[in-house]
C-alpha positions in Angstrom: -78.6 144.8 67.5 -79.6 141.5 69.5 -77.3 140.9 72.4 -75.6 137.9 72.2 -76.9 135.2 74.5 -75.5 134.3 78.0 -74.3 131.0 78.3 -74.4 131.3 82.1 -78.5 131.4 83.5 -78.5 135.2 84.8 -79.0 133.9 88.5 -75.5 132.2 88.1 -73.9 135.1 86.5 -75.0 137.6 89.2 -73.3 135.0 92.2 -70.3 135.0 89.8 -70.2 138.8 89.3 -72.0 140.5 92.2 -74.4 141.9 90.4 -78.1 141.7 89.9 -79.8 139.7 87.2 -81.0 141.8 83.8 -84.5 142.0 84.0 -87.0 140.0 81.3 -87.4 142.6 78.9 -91.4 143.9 78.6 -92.6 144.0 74.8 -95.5 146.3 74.4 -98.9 144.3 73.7 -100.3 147.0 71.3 -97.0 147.6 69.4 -95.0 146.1 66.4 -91.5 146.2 68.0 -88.6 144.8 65.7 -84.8 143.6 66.7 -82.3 142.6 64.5 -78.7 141.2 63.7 -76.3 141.1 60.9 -73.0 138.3 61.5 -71.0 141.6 59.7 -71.3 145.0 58.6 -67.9 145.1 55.9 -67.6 142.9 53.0 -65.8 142.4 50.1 -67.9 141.7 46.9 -69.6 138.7 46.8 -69.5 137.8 50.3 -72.5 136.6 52.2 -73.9 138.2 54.9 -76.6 136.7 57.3 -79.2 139.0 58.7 -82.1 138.2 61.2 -84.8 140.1 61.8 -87.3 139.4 64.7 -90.5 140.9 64.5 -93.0 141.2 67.8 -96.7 142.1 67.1 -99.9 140.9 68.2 -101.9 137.4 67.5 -104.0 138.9 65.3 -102.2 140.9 62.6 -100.1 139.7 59.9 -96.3 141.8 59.1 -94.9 142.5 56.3 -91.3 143.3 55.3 -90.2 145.9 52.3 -88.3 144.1 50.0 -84.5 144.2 50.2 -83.3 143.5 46.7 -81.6 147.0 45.6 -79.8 146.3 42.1 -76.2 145.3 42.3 -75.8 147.7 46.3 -78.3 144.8 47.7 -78.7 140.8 46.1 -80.8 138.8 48.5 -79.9 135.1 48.4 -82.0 133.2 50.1 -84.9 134.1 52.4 -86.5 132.2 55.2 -88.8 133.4 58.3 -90.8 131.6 60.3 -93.8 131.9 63.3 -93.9 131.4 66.6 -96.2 131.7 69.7 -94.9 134.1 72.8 -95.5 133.5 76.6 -96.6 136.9 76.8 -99.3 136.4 74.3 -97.2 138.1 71.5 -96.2 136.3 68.0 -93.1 136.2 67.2 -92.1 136.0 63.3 -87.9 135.7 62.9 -87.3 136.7 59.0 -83.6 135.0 57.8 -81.6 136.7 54.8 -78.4 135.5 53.0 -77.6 138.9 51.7 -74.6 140.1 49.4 -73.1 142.8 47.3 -71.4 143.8 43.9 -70.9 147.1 44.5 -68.6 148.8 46.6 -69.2 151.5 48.8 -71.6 152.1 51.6 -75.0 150.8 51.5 -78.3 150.6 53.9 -80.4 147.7 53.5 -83.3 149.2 53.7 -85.1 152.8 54.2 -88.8 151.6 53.9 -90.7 151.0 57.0 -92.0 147.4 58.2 -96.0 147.0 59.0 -98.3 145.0 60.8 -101.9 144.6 59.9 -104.5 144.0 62.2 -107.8 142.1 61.6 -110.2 144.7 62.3 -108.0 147.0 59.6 -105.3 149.1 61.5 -101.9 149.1 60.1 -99.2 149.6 62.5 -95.9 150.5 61.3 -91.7 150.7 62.6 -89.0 151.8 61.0 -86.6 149.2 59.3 -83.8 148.8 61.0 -80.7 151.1 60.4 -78.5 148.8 58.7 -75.3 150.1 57.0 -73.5 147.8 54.4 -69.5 148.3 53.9 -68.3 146.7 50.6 -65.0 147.0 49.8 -63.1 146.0 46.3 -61.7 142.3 46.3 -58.4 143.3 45.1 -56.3 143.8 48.2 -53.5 146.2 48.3 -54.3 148.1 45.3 -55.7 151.9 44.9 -58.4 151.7 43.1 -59.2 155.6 42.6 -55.6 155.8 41.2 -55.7 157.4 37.9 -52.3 156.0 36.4 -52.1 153.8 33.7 -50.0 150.7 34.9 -47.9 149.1 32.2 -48.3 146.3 30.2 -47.7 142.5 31.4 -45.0 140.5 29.5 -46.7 137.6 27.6 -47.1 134.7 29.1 -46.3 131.6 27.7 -49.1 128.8 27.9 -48.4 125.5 27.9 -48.0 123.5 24.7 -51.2 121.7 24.0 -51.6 118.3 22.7 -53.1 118.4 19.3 -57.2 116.6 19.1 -56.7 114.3 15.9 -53.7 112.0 17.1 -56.6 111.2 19.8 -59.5 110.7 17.0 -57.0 108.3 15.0 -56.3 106.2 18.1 -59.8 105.8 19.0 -61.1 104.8 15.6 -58.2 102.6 15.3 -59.1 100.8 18.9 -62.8 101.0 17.5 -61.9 99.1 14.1 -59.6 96.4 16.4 -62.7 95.4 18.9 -65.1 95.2 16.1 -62.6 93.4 14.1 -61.7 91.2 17.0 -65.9 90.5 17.5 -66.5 89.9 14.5 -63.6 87.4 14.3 -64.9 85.6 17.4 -68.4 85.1 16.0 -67.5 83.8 12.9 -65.2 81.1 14.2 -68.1 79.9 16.5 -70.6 80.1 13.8 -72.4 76.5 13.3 -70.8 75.1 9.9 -73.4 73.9 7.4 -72.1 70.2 6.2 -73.2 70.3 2.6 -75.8 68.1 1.8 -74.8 64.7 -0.3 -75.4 64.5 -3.7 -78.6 62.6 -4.7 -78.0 59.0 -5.9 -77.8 58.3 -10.0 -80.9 57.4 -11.5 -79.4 54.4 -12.3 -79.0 53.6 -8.6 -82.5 54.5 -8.0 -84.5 52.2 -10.3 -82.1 49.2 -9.3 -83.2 49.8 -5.7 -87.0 50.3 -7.2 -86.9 47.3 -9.3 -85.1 45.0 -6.3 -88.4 46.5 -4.4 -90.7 45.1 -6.9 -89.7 41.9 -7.1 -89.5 41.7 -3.9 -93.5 42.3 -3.6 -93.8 38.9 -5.7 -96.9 40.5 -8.3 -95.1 38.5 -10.6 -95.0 35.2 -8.6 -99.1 35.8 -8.2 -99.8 36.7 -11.6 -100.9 40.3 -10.2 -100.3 42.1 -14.1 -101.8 45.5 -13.4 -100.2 46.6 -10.4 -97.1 44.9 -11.7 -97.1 46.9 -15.0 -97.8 50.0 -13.3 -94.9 50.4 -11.2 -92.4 48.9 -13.6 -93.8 51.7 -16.3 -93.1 54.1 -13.1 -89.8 53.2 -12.4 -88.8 53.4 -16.2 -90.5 56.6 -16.4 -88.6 57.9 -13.2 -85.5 56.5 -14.9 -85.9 58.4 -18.1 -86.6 61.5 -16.4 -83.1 61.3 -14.1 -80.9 60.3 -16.5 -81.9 61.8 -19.7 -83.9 64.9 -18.4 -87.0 63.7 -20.1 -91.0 64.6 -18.8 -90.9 61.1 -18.8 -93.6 60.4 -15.8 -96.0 63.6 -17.4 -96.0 62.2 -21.1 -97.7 59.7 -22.9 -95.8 56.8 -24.9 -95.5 58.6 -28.0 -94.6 61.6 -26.7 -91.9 60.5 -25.1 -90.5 57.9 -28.7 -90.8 61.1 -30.2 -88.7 63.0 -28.0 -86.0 60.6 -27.7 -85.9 59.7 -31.7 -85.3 63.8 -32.1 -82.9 64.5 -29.0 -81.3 61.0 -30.6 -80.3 60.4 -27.3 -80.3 56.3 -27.5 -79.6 53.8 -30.4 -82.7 52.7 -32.4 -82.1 49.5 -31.2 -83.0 50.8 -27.9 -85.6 52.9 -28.8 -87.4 50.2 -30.1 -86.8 48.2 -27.3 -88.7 50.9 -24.7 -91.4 52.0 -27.2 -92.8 48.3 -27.2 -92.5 48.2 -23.6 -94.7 51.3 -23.0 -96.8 49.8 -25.6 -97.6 46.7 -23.7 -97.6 48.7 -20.5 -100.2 51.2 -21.7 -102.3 47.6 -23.1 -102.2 46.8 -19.8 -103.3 49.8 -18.2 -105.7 50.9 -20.7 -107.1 47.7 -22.7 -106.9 45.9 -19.8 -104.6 42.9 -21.6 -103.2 40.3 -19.1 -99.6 39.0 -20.2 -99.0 35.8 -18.6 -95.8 35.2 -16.8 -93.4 35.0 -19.1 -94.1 37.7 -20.6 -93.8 39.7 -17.3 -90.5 38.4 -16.0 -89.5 39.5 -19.8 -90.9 42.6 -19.2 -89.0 43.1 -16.0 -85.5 41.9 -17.5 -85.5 43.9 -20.2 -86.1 47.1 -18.1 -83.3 45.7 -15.8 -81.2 45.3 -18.4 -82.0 49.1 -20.2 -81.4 50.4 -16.9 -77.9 48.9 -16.8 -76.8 48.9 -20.4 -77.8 53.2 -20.8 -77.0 54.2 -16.7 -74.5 57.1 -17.2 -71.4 55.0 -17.1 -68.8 55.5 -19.9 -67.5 52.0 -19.7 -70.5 51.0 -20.3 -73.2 53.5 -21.9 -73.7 53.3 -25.7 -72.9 55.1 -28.6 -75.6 57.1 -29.0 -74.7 57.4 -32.8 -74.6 53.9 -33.2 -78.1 53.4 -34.9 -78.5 49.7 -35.8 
């Protein structure tokens, strides 16, 4: 085993003591000369041991340990070693070992030997160091090599334990509440959708249109086409909001028909509109020119339609009332 090292220098210690210093100890040059130390020689099972083993051998060779692992008697743990350059021309390579046991009794480390080999070939050898091993059993105070049967322990009660599903139920529960309570939040700042308005009556629409008209004075200038063709619009636009009829996609006698069989206006009516589509497709088509009069009649009597059959029942007609 290593000696431990002097804290006093050995100068110091030889003053102190009255003795002479310990000589620098001489490592052969042509040798592989090993030292080691071990922090303990007994354990108990599964306590680590740290062993060092300090190899000496010349520059030029390379050493090589036997492995230690032996089963259950010897469980290396960690491993470390590293080089290092002597004065004395030597290398010095210190191996490190966590080392334990799980087995008692008495074991040696190691019986193989440890080598050096040189680069021209030659193998020099030592023996490992004689390292004995003491594992005792962990369980203080008791014989283990007794033979007798010790009796059996009264049961021992365990504590009561807390049942898993209350736990489950309480965490769905909280679960259900937060989404709940998100879900809640979101919705009450959720931008509210103001419903649209309902559209104006038709009756509303073509009073606004025929206001427009006049208001573009084709009548005043004796303009009869343009003048024809957007009162014939606006009636058109009327029939088709207020009765439902494909008023503005039908010719004039499509659209008599229609009406006569739905019998949705008085004949006296009917009459009325069929000559003013009439006049209004002579216009269009055979290019006729009304003079004024006949216009501004033209443009009452689609006022007046517009008022007498707007879907008012105060004032809309018996449609069974066929004069």
């Amino acid at each position: 085993m290593i000696k431990p090292l002097h804290i006093l220098t050995p100068l110091f210690a030889a003053a102190l003591y009255g003795c002479t210093p310990e000589k620098a100890q001489i490592i052969p040059a042509d040798q592989l000369t090993v030292e080691h130390s071990i922090s303990t020689n007994s354990i108990h099972i599964g306590d680590p041991v740290e062993l060092t083993v300090t190899a000496y051998y010349p520059t030029n060779a390379t050493v090589t340990l036997p492995p230690l692992e032996k089963g259950k008697d010897i469980v290396v743990q960690n491993r470390d070693w590293h080089d290092e350059p002597r004065e004395d021309g030597l290398m010095q390579t210190e191996f490190s070992f966590k080392l334990t046991s799980f087995r008692v009794g008495d074991h040696l480390v190691s019986t193989n030997p440890i080598s050096c080999t040189l680069d021209d070939g030659t193998v020099l050898t030592t023996d490992f160091p004689d390292i004995l091993l003491r594992v005792e059993s962990a369980l203080t105070g008791v014989e283990t090599n007794s033979t007798e049967i010790a009796d059996i322990k009264p049961p021992v009660k365990l504590p009561a334990k807390f049942p898993r599903w209350p736990w489950v139920i309480l965490l769905v529960a909280l679960i259900a509440f937060l989404t709940g309570l998100i879900i809640s939040k979101v919705w009450k700042k959720r931008p509210l959708e103001k419903p649209a308005p309902p559209p104006p009556p038709a009756h509303i629409i073509a009073l606004k249109a025929l206001e427009a008209l006049k208001n573009r004075r084709w009548l005043e200038e004796d303009q009869c086409d343009p003048f024809y063709t957007e009162l014939s619009l606006i009636l058109r636009g009327y029939l088709d909001g207020r009765f439902g009829l494909n008023a503005p996609d039908s010719t004039t006698e499509e659209i008599v028909r229609e009406m006569y069989h739905a019998n949705l206006l008085p004949v006296r009516q009917q009459n009325l509109l069929k000559e003013f589509l009439r006049q209004a497709d002579m216009v269009k088509f055979a290019k006729d020119h009304p003079d004024k009069t006949a216009m501004q009649g033209a443009f009452d009597t689609t006022k007046h339609f517009v008022e007498e059959t707007k879907n008012d029942p105060a004032n809309q007609s018996d449609p069974t009332d066929r004069d």
